[in-house]
C-alpha positions as CSV (number, residue, x, y, z in Angstrom):
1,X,220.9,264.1,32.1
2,X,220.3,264.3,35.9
3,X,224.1,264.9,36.4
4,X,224.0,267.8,34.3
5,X,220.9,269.2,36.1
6,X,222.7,268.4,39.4
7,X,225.9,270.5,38.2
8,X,223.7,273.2,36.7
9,X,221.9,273.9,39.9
10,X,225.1,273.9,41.5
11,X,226.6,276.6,39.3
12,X,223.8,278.9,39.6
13,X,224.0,278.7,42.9
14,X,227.5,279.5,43.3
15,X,227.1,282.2,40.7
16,X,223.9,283.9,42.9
17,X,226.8,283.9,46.5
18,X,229.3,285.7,44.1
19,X,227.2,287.8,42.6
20,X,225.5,288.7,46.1
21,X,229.1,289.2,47.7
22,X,230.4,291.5,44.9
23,X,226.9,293.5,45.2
24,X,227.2,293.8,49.1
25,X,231.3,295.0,48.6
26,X,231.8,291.7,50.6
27,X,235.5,290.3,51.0
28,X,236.3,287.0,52.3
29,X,239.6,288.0,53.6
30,X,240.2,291.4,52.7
31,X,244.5,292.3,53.3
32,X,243.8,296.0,54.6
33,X,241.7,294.3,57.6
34,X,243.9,295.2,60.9
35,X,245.6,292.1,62.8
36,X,246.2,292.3,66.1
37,X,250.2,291.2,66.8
38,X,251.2,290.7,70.8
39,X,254.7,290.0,72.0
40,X,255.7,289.7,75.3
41,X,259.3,289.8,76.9
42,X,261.4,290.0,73.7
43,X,265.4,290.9,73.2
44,X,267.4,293.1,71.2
45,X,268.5,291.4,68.4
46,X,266.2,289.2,67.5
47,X,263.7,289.4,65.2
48,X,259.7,288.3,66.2
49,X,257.3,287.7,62.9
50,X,253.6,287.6,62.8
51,X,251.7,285.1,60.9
52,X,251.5,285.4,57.5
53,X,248.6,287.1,55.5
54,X,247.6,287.6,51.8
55,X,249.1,290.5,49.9
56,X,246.7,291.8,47.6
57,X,248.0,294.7,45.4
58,X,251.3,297.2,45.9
59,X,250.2,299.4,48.7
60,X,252.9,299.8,51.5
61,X,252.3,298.0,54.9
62,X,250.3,299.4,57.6
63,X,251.4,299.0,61.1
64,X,249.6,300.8,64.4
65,X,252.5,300.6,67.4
66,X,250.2,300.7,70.0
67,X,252.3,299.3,73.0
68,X,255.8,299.1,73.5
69,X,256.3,298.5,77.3
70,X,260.1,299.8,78.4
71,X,260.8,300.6,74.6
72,X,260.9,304.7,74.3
73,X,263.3,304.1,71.3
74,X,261.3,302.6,68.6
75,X,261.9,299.1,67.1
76,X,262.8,298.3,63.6
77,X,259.9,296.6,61.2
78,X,260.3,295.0,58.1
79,X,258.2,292.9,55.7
80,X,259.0,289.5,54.8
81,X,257.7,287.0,52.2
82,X,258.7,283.2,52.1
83,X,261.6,283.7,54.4
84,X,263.1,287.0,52.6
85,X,263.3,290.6,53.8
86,X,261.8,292.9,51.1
87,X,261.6,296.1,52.9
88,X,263.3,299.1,51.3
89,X,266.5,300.0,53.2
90,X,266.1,296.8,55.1
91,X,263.5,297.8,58.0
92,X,262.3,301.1,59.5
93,X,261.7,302.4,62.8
94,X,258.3,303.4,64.4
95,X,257.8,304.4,67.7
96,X,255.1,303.9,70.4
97,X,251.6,305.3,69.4
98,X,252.7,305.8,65.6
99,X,251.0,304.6,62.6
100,X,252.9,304.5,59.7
101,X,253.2,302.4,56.4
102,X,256.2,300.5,55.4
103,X,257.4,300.2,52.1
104,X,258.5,296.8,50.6
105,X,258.6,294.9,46.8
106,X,256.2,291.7,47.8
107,X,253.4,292.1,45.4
108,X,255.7,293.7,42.6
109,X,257.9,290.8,43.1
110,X,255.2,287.8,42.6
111,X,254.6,287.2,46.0
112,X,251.2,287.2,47.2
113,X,251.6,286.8,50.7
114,X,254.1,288.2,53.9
115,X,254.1,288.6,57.7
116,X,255.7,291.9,59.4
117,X,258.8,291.5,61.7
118,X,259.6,293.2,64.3
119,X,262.9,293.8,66.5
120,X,263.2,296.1,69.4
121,X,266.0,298.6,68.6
122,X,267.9,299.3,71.5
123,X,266.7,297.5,74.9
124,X,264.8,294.6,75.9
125,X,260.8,294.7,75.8
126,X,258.5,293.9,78.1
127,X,255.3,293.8,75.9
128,X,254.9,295.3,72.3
129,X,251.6,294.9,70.9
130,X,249.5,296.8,68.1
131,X,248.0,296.4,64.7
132,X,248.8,295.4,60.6
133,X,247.8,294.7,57.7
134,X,249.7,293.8,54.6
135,X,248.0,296.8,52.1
136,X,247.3,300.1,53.4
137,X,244.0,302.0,52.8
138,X,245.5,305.7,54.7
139,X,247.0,307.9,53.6
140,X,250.3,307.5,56.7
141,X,253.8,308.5,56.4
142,X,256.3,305.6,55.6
143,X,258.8,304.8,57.9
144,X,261.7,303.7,55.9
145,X,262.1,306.3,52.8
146,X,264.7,308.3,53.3
């Protein structure tokens, strides 16, 4: 009899932080939250990846190029999911100061979570940096759609 007391209390109280987080529009780890991604010194032909977040619904990939030290040519992006590159038409390009969403077939695939790659397109970098997320909230051009 105690136990079950014990486990009741226990449930309510779990029930009373959900209900309070769904009330409050509270996300534990929200996928449209912006990720910082740095890279310093990196070569043409390679590709760098960030870490890997959740992909929560079928909203193209948001990516703010803020930096891209001795790149004025744009490097390629892509989205990739348990090792696999499911970006429409492969990548896309987006240049320095652009925010733009990237189309790819994660979350209407199964997969529930990805990291973004990127690879400078035609010289060496000295430091990229900007922001992601894996679902997009704006209303940006994609970068890949022909």
């Amino acid at each position: 009899m105690k136990t079950l007391k014990t486990l009741s209390s226990i449930l309510l109280v779990c029930c009373f932080f959900i209900s309070v987080f769904a009330l409050l529009g509270i996300q534990v780890e929200a996928s449209s939250q912006d990720s910082v991604f740095v890279f310093e010194r990196k070569r043409v032909g390679y590709i760098y990846f960030t870490e890997e977040r959740n992909k929560d619904d079928a909203t193209g990939t948001y990516v703010y190029y803020v930096e891209a030290s001795g790149q004025p040519y744009g490097s390629y992006f892509s989205v990739w999911s348990q090792g696999v590159n499911e970006t429409t038409n492969d990548s896309g390009i987006i240049y320095k100061g652009q925010q733009r969403k990237i189309s790819q077939y994660v979350y209407e695939k199964g997969k529930r979570v990805c990291n973004l790659g990127i690879s400078p397109r035609i010289h060496d970098i000295g430091r990229v940096h900007g922001l992601w997320s894996p679902d997009s909230v704006g209303s940006y051009p994609y970068c890949n759609l022909p």
